[in-house]
C-alpha positions in Angstrom: 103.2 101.5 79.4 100.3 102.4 77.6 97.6 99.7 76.8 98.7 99.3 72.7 102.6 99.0 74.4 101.3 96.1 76.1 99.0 94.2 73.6 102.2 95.1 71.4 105.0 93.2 73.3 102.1 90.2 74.4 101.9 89.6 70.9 105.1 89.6 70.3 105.5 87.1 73.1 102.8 84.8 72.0 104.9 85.1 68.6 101.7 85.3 66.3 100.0 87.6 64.2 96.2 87.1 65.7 94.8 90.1 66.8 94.9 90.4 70.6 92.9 92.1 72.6 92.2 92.4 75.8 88.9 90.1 75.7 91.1 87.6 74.1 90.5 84.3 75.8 93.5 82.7 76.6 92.7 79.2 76.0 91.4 80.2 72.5 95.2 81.1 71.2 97.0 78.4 69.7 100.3 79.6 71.1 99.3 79.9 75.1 101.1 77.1 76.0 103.5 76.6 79.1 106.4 78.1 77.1 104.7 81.0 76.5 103.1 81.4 80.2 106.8 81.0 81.7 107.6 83.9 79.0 104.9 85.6 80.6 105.6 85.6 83.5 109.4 86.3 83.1 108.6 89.4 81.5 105.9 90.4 84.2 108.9 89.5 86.9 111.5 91.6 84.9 109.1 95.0 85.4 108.9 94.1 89.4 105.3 92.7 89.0 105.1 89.5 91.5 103.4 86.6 89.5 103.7 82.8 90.0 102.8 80.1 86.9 100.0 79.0 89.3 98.6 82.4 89.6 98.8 83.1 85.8 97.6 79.7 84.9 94.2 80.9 86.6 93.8 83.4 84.3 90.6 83.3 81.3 91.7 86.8 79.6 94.6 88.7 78.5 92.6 91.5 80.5 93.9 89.9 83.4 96.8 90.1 82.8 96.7 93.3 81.9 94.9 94.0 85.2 98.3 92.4 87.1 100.7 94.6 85.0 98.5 98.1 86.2 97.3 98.8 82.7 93.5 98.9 82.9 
């Protein structure tokens, strides 16, 4: 998955047309709320990437995330 594959489909989860990049602060978007973290992490699970909610709910950036799924 290549990094615009990635920013693609997190958009797509977060359901919004903001601009997200990988210095997007998470607790700047409107939709990063617990539905969308348990989205999150159902997608991570579904490409055999071990995550918890209590792991992700650490997270400050989308980088992070991104860091988790072996793009950057």
């Amino acid at each position: 998955m290549t990094k615009e594959d990635f920013l693609s489909k997190f958009t797509d989860i977060l359901k919004t047309e903001d601009t997200i990049t990988l210095d997007t602060n998470l607790a700047d978007l409107e939709d990063w709320d617990s539905l969308t973290t348990m989205t999150t992490v159902s997608w991570l699970l579904e490409n055999k990437i071990n995550i918890t909610v209590k792991e992700i709910s650490t997270y400050k950036t989308v980088s992070e995330i991104a860091e988790k799924f072996g793009i950057i």
